[in-house]
N, C-alpha and C positions, 0 to 999 in steps of 0.2 A: 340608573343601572337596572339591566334586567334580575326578575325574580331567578334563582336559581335552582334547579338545574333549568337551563336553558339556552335559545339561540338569540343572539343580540345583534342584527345585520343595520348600519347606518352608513349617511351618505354626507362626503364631505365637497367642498370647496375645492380644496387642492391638497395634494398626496405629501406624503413624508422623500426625504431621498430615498435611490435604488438601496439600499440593501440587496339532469338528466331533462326531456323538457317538460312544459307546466303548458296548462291550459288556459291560456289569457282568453280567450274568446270567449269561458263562463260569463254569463249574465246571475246578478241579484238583484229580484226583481219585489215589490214589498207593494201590494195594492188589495182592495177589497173583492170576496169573488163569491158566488154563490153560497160555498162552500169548504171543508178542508179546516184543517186543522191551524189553532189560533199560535202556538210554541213551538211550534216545529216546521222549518221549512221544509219544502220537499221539492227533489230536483224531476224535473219535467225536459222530457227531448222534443217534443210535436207536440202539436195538439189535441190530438187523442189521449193524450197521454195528465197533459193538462183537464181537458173534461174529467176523466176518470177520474182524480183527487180534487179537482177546485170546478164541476161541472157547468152549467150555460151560462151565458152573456147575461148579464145584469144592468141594467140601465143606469144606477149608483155607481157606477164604476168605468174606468176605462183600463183598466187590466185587462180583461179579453181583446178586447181589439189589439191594444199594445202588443199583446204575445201574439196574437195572431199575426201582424205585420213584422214582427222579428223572426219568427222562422220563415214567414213567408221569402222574405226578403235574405234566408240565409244561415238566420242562427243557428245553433245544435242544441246546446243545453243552457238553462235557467234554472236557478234554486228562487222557487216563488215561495214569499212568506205571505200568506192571508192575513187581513187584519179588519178585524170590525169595533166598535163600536165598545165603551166600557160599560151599557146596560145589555149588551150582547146575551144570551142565555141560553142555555141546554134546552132542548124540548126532551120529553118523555114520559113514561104509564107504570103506574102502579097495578101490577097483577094481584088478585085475591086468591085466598083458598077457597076450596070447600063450603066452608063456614064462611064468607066474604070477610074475612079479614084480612091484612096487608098481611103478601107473601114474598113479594119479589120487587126491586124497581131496574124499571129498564129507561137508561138514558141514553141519547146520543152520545157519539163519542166525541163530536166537535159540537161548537155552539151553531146557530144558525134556522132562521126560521123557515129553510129547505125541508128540516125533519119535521115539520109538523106535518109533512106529507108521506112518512114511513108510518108504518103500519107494523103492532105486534101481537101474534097470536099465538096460545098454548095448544098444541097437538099432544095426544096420546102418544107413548114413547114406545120404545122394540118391547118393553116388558111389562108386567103389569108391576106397578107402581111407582113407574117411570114416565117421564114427558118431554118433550122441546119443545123449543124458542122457534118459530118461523120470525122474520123483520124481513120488512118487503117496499117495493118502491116501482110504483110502476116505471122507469126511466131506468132506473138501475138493475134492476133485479132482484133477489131474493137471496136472503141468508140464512142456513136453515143449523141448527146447532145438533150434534150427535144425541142421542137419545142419553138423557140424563135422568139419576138416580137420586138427586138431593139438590138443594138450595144453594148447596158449597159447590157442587158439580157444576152449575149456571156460573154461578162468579167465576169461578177457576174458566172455563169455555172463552168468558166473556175479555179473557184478558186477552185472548191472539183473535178478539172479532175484530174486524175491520168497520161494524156498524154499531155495536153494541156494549154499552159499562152497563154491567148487571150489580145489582148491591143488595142489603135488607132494609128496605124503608122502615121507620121510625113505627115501634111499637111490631115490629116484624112478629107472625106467629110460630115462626120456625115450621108450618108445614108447608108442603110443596103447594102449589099455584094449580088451580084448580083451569080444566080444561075449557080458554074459550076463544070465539070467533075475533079473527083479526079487528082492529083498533088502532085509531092512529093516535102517535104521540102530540101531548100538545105542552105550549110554554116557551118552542122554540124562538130566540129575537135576535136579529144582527145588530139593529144602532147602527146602522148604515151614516145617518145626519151627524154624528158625534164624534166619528174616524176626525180625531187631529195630530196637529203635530207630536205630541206625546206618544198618541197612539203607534206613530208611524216610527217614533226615534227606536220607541220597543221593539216593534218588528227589526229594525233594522239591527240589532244589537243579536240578533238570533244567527246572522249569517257570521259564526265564526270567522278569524282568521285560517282558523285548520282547514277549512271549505278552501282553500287555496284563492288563486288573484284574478282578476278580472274586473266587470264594468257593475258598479253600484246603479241602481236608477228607480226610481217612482215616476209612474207617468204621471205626467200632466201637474205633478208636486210645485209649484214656484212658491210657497208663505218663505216667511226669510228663514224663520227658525229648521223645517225641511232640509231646507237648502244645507244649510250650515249642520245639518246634523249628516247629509249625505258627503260632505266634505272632509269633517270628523272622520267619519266611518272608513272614509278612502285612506284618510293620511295614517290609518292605525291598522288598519288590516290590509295594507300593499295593495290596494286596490284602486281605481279610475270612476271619480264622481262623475254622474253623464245628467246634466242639468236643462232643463226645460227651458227655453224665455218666455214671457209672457206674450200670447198670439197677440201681433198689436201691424198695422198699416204702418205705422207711423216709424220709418228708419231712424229718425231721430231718437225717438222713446226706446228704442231698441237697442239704440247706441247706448245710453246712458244709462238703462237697469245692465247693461252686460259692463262696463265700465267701473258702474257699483259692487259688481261681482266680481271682482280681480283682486287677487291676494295671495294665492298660493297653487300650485302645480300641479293638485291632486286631483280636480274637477275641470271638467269641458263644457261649456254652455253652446245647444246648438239652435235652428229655427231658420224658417218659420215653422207653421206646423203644416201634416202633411195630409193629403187628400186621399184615401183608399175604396177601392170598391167596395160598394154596401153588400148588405146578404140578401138584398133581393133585386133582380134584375133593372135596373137602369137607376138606383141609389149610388149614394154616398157615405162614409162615415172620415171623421177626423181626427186623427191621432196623433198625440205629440212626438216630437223628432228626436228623442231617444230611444226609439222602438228601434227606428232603421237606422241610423248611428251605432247600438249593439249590436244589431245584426250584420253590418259591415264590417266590424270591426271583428268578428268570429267569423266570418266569411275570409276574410283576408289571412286571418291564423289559423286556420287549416291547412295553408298550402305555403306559407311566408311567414318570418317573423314578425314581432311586434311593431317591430322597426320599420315596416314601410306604411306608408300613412293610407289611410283605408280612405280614399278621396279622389278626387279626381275619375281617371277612368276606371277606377278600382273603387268607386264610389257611385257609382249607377244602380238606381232602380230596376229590382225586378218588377215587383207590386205594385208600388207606389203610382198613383199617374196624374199627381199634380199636387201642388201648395196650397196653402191657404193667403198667404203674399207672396206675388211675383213681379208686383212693380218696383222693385228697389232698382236704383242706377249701378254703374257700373262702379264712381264716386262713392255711395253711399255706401254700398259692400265692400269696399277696399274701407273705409271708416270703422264698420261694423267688426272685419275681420281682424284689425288694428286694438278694436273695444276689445277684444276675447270673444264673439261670437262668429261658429261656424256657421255658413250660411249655404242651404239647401239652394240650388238652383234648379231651373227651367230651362233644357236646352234642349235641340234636337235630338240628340241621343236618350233622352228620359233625364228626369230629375234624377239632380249628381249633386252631393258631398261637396263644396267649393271651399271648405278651410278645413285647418286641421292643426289647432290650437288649444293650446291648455289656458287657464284661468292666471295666469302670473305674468304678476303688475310690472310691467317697464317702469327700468330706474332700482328694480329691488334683486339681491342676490336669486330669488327663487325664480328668475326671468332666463338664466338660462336652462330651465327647462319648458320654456314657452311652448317648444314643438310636442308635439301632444305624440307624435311618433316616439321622441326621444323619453318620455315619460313612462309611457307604454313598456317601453325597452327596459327601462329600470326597474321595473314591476316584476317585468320577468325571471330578469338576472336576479333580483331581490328571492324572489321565487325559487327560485333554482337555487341560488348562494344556501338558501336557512335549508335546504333539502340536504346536500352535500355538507354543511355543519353539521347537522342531525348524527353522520354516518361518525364522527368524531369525538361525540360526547362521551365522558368517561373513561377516554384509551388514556394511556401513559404516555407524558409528554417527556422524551428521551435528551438526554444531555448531548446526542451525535446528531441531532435536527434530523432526524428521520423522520415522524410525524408528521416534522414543518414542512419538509421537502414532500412528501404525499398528503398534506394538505393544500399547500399551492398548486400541486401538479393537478389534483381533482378540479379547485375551482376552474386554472388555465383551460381545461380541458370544457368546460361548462364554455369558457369566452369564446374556445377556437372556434367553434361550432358557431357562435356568430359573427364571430370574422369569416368564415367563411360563408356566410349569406348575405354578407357585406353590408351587415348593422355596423358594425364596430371598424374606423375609415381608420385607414393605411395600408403603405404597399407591402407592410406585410406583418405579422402580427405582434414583434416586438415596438413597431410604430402606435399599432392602434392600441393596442393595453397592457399592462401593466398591475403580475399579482405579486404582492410584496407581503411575505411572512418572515424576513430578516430580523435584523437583533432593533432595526429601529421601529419596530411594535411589538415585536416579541422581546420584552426586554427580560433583565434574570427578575425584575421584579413583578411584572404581569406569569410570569412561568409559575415563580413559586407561589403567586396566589390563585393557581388553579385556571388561570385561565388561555387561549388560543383564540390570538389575534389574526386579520387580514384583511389590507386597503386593497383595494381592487380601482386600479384608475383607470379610464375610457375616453376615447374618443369615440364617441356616437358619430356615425354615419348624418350627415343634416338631413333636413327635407326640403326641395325643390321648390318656394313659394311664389317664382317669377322665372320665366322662361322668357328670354330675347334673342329676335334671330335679328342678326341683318342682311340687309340685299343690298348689295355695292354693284351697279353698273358699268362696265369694263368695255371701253371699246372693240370694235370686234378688232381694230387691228393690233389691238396689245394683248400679247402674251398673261396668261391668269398665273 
């Protein structure tokens, strides 16, 4: 049972008798970056945007390039969590007085050994016996603090900087900080070599459920424990685990880690990986195929819902302009697609999207949501459903079913809206779904213990995985 007060949205098998929208296209995205803060994600729309809180390309890393090919290719927004290293450390300067003794300490505000290249310097203030903080960076620019009148004035300043925790270091003299030439901070360290699976589970426990639904992902992530921690993360916070396979030739080998990876509906394993233009004229760089897999998949919900599978011609490259494997058979990717792995192709029209499959194991209940469409869809609705509970919490549950009758008609009103975009299959919407808040889950005994039930059953629209034409030959002297 959920903690209380609260929204408790679950999905069944099969239903009892008759008795607004969400942004799935978010990306969370959890990798190491120059920069930025180590508890807190931060949601990023471009790349500019990305520089400005998690700043340049780092060679430790494939998070930049990642984001870089997801909006390239389409994305909108990303909540990136940074994560380094557990010997990670603040860089920063101990200011003196007068007398040189400890007056002030100025820390970065994030760890990372980028700030040993900020620079802090005390200037004269508007007054006499007043001063500021300049903090500078030649790449970023300069942050300069109001002219201050005491030690408490710095700290107090220091809490809305964007660059700087000001504090009183140890054995502080309680006088102000005596005026001098800029100085860079030192001490700063990422632990870049150290980022492991631990590291990364943390990060990922930071991207709330309340952050709403969408695609989980770490680039370039395969260790097992990763893996299972980005699966976790999906099945508990309504969101879509988007899984790396390991770059390998070998379709056989591919078949068989994606095969090992089949269990449950909440994760997509895609590959190979993919080929992108470098940053310098006739380069290359290589980037795992959860980059543009996110970025398809918010490309396609912008304009469509969940529900149409982001593949095929709606699965095309913009950026992209070529794999890392492109000899697979035609055999060996029908094998592959069968394991649970989507597979990136090569075709005249640009590298395209060629499956669109969730991670769940044939032979198991959790197999009919194998279409990664239909999963997607549930995300939504899921999404959508705990918004519309939300508006319900705390009202009076009436003996004349009024409530009930405008708690059904709200969610109905959530399904038509996908019946009408032809997620939800039938000729017409009493066929495709079905909201039941009647006496058989609403019973006098869930009423009087405070609570407000509703099954919601679906016919999801399928998705298209084989197209057959035929051509029949017909004499010309017989009638067609």
């Amino acid at each position: 049972m959920s903690p209380r007060p609260g929204v408790e949205v679950t999905s069944r098998a099969s239903s009892p008798g008759r008795g607004n929208g969400v942004d799935t296209g978010t990306s969370f995205v959890v990798g190491p970056a120059q920069r930025g803060s180590l508890t807190s994600p931060q949601l990023v729309r471009n790349m500019t945007e990305f520089r400005t809180y998690f700043g340049a390309r780092i060679t430790e890393s494939l998070l930049w390039d990642a984001l870089d090919t997801y909006f390239r290719e389409g994305g909108s927004t990303a909540y990136v969590q940074r994560v380094a290293g557990p010997a990670a450390a603040l860089a920063g300067i101990t200011l003196n007085d007068a007398d040189g003794d400890p007056s002030l300490r100025v820390d970065a505000k994030n760890a990372g050994a980028w700030w040993n290249g900020v620079t802090v310097a005390v200037t004269a203030g508007a007054a006499v016996g007043e001063f500021a903080l300049v903090i500078a960076n030649p790449e970023f620019g300069v942050e300069r603090s109001p002219s201050l009148a005491s030690v408490t004035d710095a700290i107090n300043w220091s809490n809305s900087s964007s660059w700087a925790a000001v504090s009183l270091p140890t054995g502080a003299s309680g006088a102000d900080p005596a005026v001098v030439a800029a100085a860079n901070m030192t001490g700063g360290a990422d632990d870049y070599a150290a980022v492991d699976d631990v590291t990364r589970g943390t990060a990922l426990a930071r991207f709330t459920r309340g952050l709403g639904p969408g695609q989980v992902w770490i680039p370039g992530a395969t260790s097992t424990n990763t893996r299972g921690a980005l699966r976790t993360h999906a099945k508990e916070h309504n969101r879509i685990a988007l899984l790396d396979d390991t770059d390998t030739s070998s379709a056989t080998a591919a078949g068989t880690e994606a095969q090992s990876l089949q269990g449950d509906e909440y994760a997509a394993l895609f590959g190979p990986w993919h080929v992108v233009p470098g940053l310098l004229g006739g380069t290359t760089r290589q980037v795992p195929p959860t980059a543009m897999a996110a970025a398809l998949m918010a490309r396609n919900d912008q304009t469509r819902s969940a529900n149409n599978a982001a593949a095929g011609v709606s699965g095309r490259a913009r950026y992209v302009v070529g794999l890392t494997q492109s000899g697979w058979s035609d055999a060996e990717r029908e094998a592959l697609n069968t394991n649970g792995l989507n597979v990136f192709r090569e075709l005249p029209a640009g590298v395209t999207l060629y499956g669109y499959r969730t991670l769940a194991k044939p032979g198991t209940d959790a197999y009919a949501w194998s279409f990664l469409a239909n999963q997607r869809l549930r995300m939504a609705i899921t999404a959508e459903a705990e918004t519309v509970a939300e508006t319900f919490l705390f009202r009076q549950v009436d003996g004349r079913g009024q409530l009930l009758a405008e708690f059904g008609s709200a969610l109905s009103g959530v399904l038509l809206r996908y019946y009408n975009e032809g997620a939800l299959f039938g000729e017409t919407p009493d066929e495709a779904y079905l909201v039941n808040v009647g006496e058989q889950v609403n019973t006098p005994t869930t009423i009087a213990n405070g609570e407000l039930h509703a099954v919601l059953s679906l016919r999801m629209s399928p998705t298209a995985e084989l197209v057959v034409i035929e051509i029949v030959k017909t004499s010309a002297d017989i009638a067609l």
